[in-house]
C-alpha positions in Angstrom: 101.3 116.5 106.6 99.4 114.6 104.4 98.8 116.2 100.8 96.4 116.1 97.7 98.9 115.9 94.4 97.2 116.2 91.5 99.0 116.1 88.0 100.2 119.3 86.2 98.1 118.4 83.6 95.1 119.5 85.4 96.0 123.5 85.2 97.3 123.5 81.7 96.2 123.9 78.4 94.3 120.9 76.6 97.1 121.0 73.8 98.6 117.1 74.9 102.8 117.8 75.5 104.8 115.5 73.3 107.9 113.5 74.4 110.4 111.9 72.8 110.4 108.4 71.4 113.6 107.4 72.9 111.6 108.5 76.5 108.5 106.5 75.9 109.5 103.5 74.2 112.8 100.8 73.8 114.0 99.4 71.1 113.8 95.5 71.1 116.7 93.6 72.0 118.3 96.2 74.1 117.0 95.5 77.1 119.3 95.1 80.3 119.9 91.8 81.9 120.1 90.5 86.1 122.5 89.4 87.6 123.1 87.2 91.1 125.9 85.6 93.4 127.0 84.6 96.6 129.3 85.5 98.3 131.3 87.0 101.2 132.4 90.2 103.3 135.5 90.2 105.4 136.6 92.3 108.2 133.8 92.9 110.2 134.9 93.6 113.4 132.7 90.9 115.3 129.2 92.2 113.3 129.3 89.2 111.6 127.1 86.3 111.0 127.1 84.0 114.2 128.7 81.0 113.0 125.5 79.8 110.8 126.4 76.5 108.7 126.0 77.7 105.3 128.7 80.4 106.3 131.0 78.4 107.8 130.6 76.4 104.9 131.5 79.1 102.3 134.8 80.1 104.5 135.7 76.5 104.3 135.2 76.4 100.6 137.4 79.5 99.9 140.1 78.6 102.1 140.2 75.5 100.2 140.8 77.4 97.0 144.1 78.8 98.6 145.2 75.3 99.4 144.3 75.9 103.0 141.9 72.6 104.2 140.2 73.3 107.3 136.9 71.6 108.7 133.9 74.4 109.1 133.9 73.4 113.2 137.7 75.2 113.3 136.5 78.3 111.8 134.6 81.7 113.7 132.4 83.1 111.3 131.6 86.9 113.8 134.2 88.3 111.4 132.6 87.3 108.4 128.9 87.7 106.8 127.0 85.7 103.5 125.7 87.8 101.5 123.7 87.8 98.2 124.7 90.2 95.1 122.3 91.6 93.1 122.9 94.1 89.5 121.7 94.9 86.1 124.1 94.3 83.3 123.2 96.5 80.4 122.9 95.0 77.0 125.7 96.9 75.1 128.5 96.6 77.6 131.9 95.1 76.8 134.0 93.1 78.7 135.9 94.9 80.7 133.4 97.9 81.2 131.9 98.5 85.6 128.7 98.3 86.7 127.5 99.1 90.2 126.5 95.9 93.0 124.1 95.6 96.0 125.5 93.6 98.7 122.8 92.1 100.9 123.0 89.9 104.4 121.6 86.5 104.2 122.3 85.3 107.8 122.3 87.4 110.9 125.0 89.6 110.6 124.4 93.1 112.9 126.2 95.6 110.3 128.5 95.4 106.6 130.1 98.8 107.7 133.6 98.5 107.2 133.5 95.0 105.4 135.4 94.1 102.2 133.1 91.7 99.9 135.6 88.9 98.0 135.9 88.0 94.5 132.6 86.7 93.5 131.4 85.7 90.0 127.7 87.2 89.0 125.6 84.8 87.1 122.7 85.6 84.6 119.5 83.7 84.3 121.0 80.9 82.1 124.0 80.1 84.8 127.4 81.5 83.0 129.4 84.2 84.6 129.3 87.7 83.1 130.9 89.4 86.0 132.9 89.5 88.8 132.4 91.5 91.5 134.8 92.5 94.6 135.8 96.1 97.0 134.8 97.5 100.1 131.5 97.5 101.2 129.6 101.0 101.8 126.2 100.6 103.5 125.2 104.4 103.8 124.4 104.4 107.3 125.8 102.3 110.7 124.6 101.1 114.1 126.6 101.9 117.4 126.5 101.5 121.2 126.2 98.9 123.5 123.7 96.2 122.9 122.4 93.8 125.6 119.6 94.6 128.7 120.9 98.2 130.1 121.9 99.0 126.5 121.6 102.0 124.3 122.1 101.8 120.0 121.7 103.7 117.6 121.1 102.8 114.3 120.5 104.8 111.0 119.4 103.2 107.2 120.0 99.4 107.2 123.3 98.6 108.4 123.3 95.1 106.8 122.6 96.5 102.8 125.4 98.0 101.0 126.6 98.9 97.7 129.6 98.9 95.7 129.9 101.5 93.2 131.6 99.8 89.8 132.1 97.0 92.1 131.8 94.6 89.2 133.7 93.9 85.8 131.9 92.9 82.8 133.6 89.5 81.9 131.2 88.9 78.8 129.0 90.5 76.4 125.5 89.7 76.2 124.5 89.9 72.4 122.9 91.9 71.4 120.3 92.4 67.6 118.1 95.4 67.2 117.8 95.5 63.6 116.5 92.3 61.7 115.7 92.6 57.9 115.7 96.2 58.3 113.2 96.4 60.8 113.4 97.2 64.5 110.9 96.9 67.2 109.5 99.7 69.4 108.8 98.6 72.5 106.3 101.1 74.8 107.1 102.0 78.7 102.8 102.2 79.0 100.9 100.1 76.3 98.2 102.0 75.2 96.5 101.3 71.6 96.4 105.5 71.4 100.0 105.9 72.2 100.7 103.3 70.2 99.2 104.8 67.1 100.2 108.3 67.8 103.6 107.2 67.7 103.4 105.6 64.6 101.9 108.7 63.2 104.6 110.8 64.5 107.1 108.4 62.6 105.5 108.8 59.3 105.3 112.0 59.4 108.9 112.2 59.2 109.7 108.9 57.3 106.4 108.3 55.0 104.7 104.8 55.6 107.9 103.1 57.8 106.1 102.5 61.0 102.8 100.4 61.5 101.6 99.7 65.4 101.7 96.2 65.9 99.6 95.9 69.5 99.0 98.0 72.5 103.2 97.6 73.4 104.8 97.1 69.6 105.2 100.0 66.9 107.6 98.3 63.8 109.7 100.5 61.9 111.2 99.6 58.8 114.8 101.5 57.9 114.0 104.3 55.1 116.2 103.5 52.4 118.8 106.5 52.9 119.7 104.6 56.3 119.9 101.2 55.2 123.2 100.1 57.0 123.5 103.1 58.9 121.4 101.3 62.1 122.7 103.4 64.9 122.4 107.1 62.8 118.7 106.0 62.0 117.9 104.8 66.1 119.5 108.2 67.0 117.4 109.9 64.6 114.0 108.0 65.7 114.5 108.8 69.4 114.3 112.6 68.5 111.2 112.3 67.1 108.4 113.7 69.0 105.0 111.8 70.1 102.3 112.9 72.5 101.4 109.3 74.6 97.4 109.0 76.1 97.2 109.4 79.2 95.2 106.3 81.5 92.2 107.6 83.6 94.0 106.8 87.3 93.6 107.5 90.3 96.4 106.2 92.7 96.3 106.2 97.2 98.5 105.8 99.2 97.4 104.9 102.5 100.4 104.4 104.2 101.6 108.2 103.4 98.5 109.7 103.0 99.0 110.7 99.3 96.6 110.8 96.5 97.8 111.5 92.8 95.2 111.9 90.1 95.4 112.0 85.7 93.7 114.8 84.4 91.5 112.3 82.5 90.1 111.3 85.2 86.0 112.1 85.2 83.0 111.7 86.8 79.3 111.0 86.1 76.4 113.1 87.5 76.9 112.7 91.4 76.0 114.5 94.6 78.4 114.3 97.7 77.4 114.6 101.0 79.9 115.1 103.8 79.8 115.9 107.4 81.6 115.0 110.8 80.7 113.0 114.1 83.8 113.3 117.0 83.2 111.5 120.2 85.4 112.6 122.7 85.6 110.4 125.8 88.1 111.8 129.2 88.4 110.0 132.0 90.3 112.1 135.4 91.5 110.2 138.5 90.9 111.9 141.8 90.8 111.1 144.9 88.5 111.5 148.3 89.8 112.9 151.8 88.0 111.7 154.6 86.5 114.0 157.2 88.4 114.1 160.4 85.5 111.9 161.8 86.1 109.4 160.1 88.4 106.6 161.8 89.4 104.6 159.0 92.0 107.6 158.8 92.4 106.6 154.5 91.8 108.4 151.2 89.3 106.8 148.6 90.6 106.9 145.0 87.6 108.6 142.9 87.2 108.6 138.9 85.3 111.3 137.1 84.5 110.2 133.6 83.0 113.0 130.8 82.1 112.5 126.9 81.5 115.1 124.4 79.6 114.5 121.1 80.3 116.9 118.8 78.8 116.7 115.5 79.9 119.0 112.7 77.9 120.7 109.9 76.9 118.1 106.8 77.6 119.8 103.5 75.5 118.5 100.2 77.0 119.3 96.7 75.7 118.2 93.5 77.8 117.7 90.6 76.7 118.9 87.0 77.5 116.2 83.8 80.6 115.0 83.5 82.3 117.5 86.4 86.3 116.7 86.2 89.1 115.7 88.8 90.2 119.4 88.9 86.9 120.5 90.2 86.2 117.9 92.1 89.5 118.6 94.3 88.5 122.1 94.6 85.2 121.2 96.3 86.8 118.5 98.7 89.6 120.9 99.2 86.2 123.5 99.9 84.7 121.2 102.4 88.1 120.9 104.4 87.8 117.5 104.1 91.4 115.6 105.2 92.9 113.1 103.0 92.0 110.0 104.9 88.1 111.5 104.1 89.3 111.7 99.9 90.4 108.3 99.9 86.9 107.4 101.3 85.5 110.1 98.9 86.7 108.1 95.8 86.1 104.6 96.9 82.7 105.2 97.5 82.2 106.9 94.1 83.8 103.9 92.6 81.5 101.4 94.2 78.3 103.7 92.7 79.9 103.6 89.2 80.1 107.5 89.2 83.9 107.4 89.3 85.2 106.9 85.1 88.8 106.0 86.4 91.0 103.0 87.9 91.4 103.3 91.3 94.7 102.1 92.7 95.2 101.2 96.5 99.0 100.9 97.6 
């Protein structure tokens, strides 16, 4: 069933909530990092990959490692599946500390279930190894039955994307500076000038004249004098302190699911809506004509019978007063029983006539 979602803010009071700093912003330089490898999963009971080059190529290599030199002809690879690695390396982790791995099928292997991916290093953007990753595969799903022409499967999530949780062992640590000259960086989750400042404000209301908003994204902070050399203490300390961010006019659709979600910020000029309904229903019914027992042909005469309905429902008119918000907007709509399909139509039109004072976002 398709629903209207509109945001809590709409229904309560105009006082703007406040969030913490250390939930609307980063601190520069402790950002996490992506990793990527290549690699291979074992043991797949004939779901493997069937016998593509680059495979066969890989098996070949690794066997090589163990001293073993075979040609990639001599080798089956419907045991075996290539498949890329992806995960995020965080910026304070030490060697030796797990993070998690998504195993993904490059060739055209039918299922991971039950495989066991190899040793295989995870690279960063710049080409060095800052982990290893290696375990048994677990995809969260499987496919079964008999494929082929008379055959049944079934099939549930996507058999060929897996995961292994702490699959990977941080080899190195990426460096890491927050603090330079005694100064650290704020770095916003939503640049906004208004949050920006606000946050700023917040700060010195705490720590008199530390933090000064350098753009939309950037609030600097310089380290109050009692936390000089004490970095960590003063970051734990900033992330507690409360801000209230702005909030961007939006107006976001999904088509696909039928979901609309809307800012309270969102406003409209003076406007007047008109809606109504036009179904055309169109049935067609096969029947079919017995001939009299005069008639020597002795055959029946296939007949159709074709009928259309119009049926055109009430048209409603509403006129919007100056500056009329989302909330009562969605009442009306909501009013006029219009469907969701019919709101998304709604607000693109009143963003074409300029009457809509929002972004309008299509996914």
């Amino acid at each position: 069933m398709f629903k209207l979602l509109l945001s809590l803010a709409l229904f309560a009071p105009l006082a703007l909530p406040a969030s913490r700093v250390k939930d609307l912003a980063l601190v520069e330089g402790g950002r996490d990092n992506q990793l990527v490898g290549y690699g291979l999963v074992v043991g797949l009971a004939g779901d493997g990959d069937s016998n593509a080059v680059a495979t066969l190529r890989a098996v070949a290599n690794t066997l090589a490692r163990y001293g073993l030199n075979v040609t990639p002809t001599d080798i089956k690879a419907k045991n075996i599946a290539a498949v890329m690695l992806t995960a995020e390396i965080g910026a304070f982790l030490k060697p030796g500390s797990r993070i998690d791995v998504n195993v993904a099928s490059m060739g055209d292997a039918k299922s991971l279930q039950g495989g066991v991916l190899l040793q295989t290093p995870l690279l960063g953007a710049d080409g060095r190894v800052y982990a290893v990753a290696q375990g048994p595969v677990a995809i969260g799903g499987f496919l079964g039955g008999a494929g082929g022409a008379g055959g049944a499967t079934v099939q549930k999530n996507h058999p060929t994307v897996g995961n292994i949780s702490s699959g990977a062992i941080v080899e190195r640590e990426i460096a890491a500076t927050f603090v330079r000259d005694n100064t650290l960086r704020l770095l916003l989750h939503n640049p906004d000038f208004t949050s920006a400042a606000r946050m700023s404000d917040s700060i010195n209301t705490q720590w008199p004249g530390v933090a000064t908003p350098v753009d939309a994204a950037t609030v600097s902070v310089t380290l109050p004098p009692n936390y000089r050399g004490r970095d960590v203490a003063f970051i734990a300390d900033l992330g507690q302190v409360e801000s209230a961010p702005d909030t961007l006019a939006r107006i976001v659709i999904n088509e696909r699911t039928g979901t609309i979600v809307a800012t309270s910020t969102v406003r409209l000029s003076q406007v007047a809506i008109a809606h109504g309904s036009l179904t055309i229903t169109v049935t067609n019914q096969q029947g079919v004509s017995q001939p009299n027992s005069f008639n020597n042909s002795g055959t029946t005469t296939p007949v159709s019978s074709t009928q259309t309905a119009v049926n055109e429902g009430k048209g409603s008119f509403i006129v919007f007063g100056e500056q009329p918000t989302i909330e009562r907007l969605a009442a009306a709509l909501n009013a006029l029983g219009v469907s969701t399909r019919e709101m998304m139509a709604i607000f693109q039109t009143l963003k074409r006539s300029g009457a809509l004072q929002a972004e309008l976002v299509i996914n």
